[in-house]
C-alpha positions as CSV (number, residue, x, y, z in Angstrom):
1,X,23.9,70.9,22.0
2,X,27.3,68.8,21.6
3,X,30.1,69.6,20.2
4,X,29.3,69.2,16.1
5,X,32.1,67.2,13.8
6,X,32.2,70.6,12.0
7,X,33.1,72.5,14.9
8,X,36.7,70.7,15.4
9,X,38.6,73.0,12.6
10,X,42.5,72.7,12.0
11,X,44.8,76.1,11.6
12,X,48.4,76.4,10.6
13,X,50.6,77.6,13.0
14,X,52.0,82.0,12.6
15,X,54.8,80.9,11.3
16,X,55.6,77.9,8.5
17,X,59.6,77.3,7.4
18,X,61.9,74.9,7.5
19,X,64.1,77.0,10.8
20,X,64.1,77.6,14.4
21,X,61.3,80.1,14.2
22,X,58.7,77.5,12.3
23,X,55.9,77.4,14.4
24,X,54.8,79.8,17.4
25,X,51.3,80.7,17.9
26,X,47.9,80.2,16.1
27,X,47.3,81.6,13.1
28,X,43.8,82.6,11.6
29,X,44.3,80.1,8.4
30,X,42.2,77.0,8.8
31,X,43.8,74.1,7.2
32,X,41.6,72.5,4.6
33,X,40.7,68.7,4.8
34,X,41.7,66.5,2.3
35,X,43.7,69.0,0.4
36,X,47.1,68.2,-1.6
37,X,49.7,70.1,0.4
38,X,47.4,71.5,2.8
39,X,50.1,70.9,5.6
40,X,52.9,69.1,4.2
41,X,55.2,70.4,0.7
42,X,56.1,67.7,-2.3
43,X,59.4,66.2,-1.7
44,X,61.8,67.1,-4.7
45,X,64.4,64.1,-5.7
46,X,67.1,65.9,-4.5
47,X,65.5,66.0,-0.9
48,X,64.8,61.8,-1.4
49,X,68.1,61.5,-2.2
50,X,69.8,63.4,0.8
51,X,66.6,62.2,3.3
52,X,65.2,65.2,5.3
53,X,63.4,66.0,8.7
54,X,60.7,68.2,9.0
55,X,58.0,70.1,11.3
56,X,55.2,71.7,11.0
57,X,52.7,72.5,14.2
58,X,49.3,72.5,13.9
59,X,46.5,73.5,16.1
60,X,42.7,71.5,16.4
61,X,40.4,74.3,17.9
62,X,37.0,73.7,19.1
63,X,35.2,76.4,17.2
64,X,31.9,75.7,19.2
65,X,29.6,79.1,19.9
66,X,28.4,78.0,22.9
67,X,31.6,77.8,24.4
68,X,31.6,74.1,24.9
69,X,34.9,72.4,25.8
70,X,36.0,68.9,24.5
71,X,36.5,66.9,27.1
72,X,39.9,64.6,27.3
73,X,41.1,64.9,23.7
74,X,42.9,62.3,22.4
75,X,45.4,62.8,19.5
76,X,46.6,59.9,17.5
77,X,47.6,58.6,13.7
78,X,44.5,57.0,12.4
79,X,46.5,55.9,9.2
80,X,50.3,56.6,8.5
81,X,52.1,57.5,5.3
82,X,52.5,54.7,2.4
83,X,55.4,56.1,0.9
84,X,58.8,55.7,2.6
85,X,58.4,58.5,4.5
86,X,56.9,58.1,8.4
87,X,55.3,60.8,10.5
88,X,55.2,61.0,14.3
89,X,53.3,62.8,16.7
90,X,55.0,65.6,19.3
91,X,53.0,67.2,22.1
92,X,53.1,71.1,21.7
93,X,52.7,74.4,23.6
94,X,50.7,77.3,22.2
95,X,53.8,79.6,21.7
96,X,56.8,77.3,21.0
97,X,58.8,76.9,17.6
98,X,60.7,74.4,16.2
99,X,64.2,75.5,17.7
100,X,62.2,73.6,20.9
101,X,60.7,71.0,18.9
102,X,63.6,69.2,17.6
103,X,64.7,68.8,21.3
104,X,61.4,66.8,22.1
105,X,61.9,63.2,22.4
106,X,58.4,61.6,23.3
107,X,57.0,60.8,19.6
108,X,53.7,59.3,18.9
109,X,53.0,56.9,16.2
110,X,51.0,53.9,14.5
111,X,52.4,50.4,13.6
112,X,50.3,47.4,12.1
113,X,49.2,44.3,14.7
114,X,51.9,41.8,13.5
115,X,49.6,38.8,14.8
116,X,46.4,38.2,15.6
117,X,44.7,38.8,18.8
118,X,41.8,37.5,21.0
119,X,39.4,39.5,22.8
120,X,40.5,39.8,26.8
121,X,44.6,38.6,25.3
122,X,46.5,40.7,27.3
123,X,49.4,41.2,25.2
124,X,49.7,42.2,21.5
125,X,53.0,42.1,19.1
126,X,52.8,45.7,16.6
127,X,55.3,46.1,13.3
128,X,56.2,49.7,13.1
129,X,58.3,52.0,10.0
130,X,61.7,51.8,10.2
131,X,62.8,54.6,12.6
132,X,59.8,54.4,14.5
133,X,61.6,51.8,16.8
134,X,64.4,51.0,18.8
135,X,66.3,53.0,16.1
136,X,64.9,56.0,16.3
137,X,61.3,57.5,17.7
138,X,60.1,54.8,20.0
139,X,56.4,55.3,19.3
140,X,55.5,53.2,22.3
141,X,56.1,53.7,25.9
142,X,54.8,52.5,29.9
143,X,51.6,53.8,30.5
144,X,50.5,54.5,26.9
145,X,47.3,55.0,25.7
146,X,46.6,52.9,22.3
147,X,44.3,52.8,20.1
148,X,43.2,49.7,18.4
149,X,41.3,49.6,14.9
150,X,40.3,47.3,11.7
151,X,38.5,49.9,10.6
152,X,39.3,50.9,7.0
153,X,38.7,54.5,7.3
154,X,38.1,56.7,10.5
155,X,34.6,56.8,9.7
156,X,33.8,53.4,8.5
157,X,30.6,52.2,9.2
158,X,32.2,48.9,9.9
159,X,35.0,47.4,11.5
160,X,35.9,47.7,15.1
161,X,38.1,50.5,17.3
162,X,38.8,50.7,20.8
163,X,41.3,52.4,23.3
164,X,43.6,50.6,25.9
165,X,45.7,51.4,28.3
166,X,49.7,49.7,28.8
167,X,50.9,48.8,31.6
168,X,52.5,51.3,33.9
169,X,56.2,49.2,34.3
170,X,57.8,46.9,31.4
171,X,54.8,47.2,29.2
172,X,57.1,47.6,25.9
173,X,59.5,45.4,25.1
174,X,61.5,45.6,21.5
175,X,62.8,43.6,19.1
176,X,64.2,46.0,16.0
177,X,60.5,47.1,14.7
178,X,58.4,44.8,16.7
179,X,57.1,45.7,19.4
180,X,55.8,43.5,22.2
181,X,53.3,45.6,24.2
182,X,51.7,44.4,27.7
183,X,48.2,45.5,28.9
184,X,47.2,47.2,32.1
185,X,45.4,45.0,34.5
186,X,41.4,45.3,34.0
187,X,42.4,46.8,30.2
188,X,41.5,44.1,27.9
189,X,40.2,44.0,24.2
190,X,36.4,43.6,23.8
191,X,36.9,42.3,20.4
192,X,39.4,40.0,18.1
193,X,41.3,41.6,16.0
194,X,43.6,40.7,12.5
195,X,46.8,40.7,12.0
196,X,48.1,42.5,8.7
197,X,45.3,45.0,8.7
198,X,44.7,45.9,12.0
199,X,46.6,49.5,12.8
200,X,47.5,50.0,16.5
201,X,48.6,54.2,17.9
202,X,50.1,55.6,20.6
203,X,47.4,57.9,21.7
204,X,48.7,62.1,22.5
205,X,46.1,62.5,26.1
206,X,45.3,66.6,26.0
207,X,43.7,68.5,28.7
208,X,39.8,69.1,27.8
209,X,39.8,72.2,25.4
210,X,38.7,75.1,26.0
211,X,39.4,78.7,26.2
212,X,41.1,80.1,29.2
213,X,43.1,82.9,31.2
214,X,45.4,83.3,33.9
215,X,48.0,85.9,34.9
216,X,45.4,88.7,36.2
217,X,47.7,91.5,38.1
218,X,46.2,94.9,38.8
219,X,48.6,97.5,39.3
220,X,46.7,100.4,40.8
221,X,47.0,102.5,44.4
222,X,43.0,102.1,45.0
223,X,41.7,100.9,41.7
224,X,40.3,96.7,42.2
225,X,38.4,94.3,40.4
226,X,36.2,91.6,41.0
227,X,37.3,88.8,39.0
228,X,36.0,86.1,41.4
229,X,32.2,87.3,41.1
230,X,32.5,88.7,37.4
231,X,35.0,86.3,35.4
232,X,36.8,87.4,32.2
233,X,34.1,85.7,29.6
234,X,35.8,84.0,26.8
235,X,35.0,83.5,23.5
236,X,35.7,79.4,22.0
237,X,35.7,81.1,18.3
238,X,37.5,84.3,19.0
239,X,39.8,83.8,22.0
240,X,43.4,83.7,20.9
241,X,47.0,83.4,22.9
242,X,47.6,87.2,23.9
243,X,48.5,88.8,26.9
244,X,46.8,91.9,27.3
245,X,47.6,95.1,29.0
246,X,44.6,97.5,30.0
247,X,46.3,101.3,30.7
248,X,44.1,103.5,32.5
249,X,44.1,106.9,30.8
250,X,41.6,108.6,33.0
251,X,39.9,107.3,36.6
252,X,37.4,105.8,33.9
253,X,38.7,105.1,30.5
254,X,41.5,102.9,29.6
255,X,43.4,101.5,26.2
256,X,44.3,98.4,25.2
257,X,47.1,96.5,24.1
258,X,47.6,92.8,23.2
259,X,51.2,91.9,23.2
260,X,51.3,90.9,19.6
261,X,48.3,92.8,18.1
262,X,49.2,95.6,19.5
263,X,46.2,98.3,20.2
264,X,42.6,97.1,19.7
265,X,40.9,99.9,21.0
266,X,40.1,101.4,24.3
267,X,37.3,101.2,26.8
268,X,35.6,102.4,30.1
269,X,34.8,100.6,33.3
270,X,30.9,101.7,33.4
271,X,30.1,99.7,30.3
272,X,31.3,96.0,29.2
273,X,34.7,95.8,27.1
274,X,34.8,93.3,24.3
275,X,37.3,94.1,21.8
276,X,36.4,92.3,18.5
277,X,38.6,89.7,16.7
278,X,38.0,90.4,13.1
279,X,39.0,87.5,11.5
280,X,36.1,85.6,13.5
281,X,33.6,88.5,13.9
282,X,33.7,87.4,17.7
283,X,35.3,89.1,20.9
284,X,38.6,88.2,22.1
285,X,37.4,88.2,25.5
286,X,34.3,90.1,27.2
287,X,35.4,92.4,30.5
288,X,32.4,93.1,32.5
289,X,31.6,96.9,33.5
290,X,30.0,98.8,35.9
291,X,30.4,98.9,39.9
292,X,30.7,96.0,40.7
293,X,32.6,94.6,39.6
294,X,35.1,97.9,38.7
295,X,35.9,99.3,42.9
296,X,38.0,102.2,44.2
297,X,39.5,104.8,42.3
298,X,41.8,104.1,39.4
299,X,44.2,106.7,38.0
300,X,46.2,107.5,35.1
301,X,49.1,105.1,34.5
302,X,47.6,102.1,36.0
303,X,47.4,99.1,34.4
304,X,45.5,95.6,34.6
305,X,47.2,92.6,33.0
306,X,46.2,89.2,32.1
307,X,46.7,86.4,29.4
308,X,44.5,84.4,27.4
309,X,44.7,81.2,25.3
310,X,42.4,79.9,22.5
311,X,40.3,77.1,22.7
312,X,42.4,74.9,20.5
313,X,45.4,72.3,21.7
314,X,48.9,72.2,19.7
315,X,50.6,69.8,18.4
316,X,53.6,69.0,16.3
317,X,53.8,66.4,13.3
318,X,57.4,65.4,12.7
319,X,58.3,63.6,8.8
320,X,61.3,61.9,8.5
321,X,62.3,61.3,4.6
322,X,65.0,58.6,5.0
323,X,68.1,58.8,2.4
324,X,67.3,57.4,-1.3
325,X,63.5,56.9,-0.3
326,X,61.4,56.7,-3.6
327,X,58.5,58.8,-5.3
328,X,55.0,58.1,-4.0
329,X,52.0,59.5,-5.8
330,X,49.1,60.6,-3.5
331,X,51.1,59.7,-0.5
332,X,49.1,61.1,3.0
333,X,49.4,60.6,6.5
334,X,45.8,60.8,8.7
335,X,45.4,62.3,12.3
336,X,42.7,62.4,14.1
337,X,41.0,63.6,17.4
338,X,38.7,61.9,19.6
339,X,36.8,63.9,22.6
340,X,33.7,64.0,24.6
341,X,31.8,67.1,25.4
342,X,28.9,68.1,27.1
């Protein structure tokens, strides 16, 4: 079965402040949709006054039990604010914080089609929030994915939305907040579009989803494994970024240690390992037991290491407050994510 809308599920980052150490890895606190403040705080006066810049990271995860991955992800702004304030799009690593963040310059955006358009025009004009130009976060670059919509809402059952690609040299040419944007050869709208109403995205490309591992090192004199004829099984829901250390306390019994969790309990090579996540009721990962795939003779003191990341891709949302900006009741941005899967 295909991956199911209610299977793409949104979790705050470990760690949530205004400093250098905002961010990191995945927590287990899924972000509710539609929420006030469910990602972003109120904005005092003071803070209007001075203007601000803030981050939080945020991660999508494909809670799917059949372990499906989403295939190409695409991240973008579906709607932006309507108060003063704008919001931008950063790509993201699973473990890094904000002290990294602020040094990322590739931003990701949404402006509003300043003219109309004709299906197969091969250029477009796009009106973007001050800052989000040639003064600040150039939302648009070469080679860009965009995203193309009238739609009134991301799930509108009318309207139209499509994705196009830029051209790969001088695509993007500014003029203060509007920019002029050039499509790729054979990358042409299907349909017309308004100006006024019509929003326009850089699109965030991701690698398919999915949980995975890397990083396996055995350190034993005659102790092996055959990872290429039993894999390390991963779990979509309870996979998480860890690297774990298996220490052999016997020639058959080992404990281990996640790098961050710390112990979560101890096994033996003649049966399977699956050390359970408990905030999912899931395994972080399964290791298979039994000979094969467990070879040779292991002894006390040696260790098997190896990593693991969650089935989820980061991202960082940037919101720029601009000096004297004014009050905005119910003020929201939207982001969404597109996908295939199997």
């Amino acid at each position: 079965m295909a991956i199911q809308s209610n299977e793409i599920k949104w979790y705050r980052s470990r760690i949530i402040n205004d400093g250098p150490t905002n961010g990191g890895t995945m927590s287990a606190q899924e972000i509710p949709d539609g929420v006030k403040n469910n990602v972003w705080p109120d904005v005092p006066q003071a803070e209007r006054n001075t203007g601000s810049v803030k981050y939080r990271k945020n991660f999508i995860k494909i809670a799917n039990d059949d372990d499906l991955a989403l295939i190409a992800p695409r991240l973008f702004i579906e709607t932006g604010t309507p108060g003063e304030d704008r919001v931008v799009l950063l790509s993201a690593t699973q473990t890094d914080t904000q002290n990294e963040a602020v040094t990322y310059s590739r931003c990701y955006g949404v402006g509003i089609l300043d003219s109309p358009i004709l299906a197969n025009d091969d250029t477009l004009q796009v009106v973007v929030e001050p800052g989000n130009g040639t003064d600040g976060d150039a939302i648009f670059q070469d080679g860009d994915l965009i995203r193309i919509s009238d739609q009134t809402s991301l799930d509108a059952p009318t309207g139209n939305s499509e994705f196009l690609r830029l051209a790969a040299t001088d695509a993007v040419s500014w003029n203060s907040q509007l920019a002029t944007l050039t499509l790729a050869a054979g990358s042409r709208p299907v349909h017309s579009y308004a100006a006024g109403v019509t929003k326009v995205a850089s699109v965030l490309e991701g690698a398919d989803i999915a949980a995975t591992t890397h990083g396996w090192l055995i350190s034993s004199q005659a102790g092996s494994y055959d990872r290429n004829g039993f894999p390390l099984i991963l779990d979509h829901i309870g996979s998480i970024e860890q690297t774990w250390n298996l220490t052999f306390t016997s020639t058959t019994q080992f404990l281990c240690v996640g790098n961050d969790l710390g112990i979560v309990g101890g096994g033996a090579i003649q049966t399977d390992f699956a050390p359970l996540n408990p905030d999912f009721d899931k395994p972080y990962f399964t290791l298979t037991g039994g000979s094969p795939p467990w070879g040779g003779t292991f002894a006390s003191g040696d260790t098997v290491t190896f990593a693991t990341h969650p089935a989820a891709i980061p991202l960082w949302e940037k919101r720029t407050v601009p000096p004297g900006a004014s009050s905005h009741s119910g003020n929201q941005v939207i982001v969404a994510i597109s996908g295939e899967s199997a």
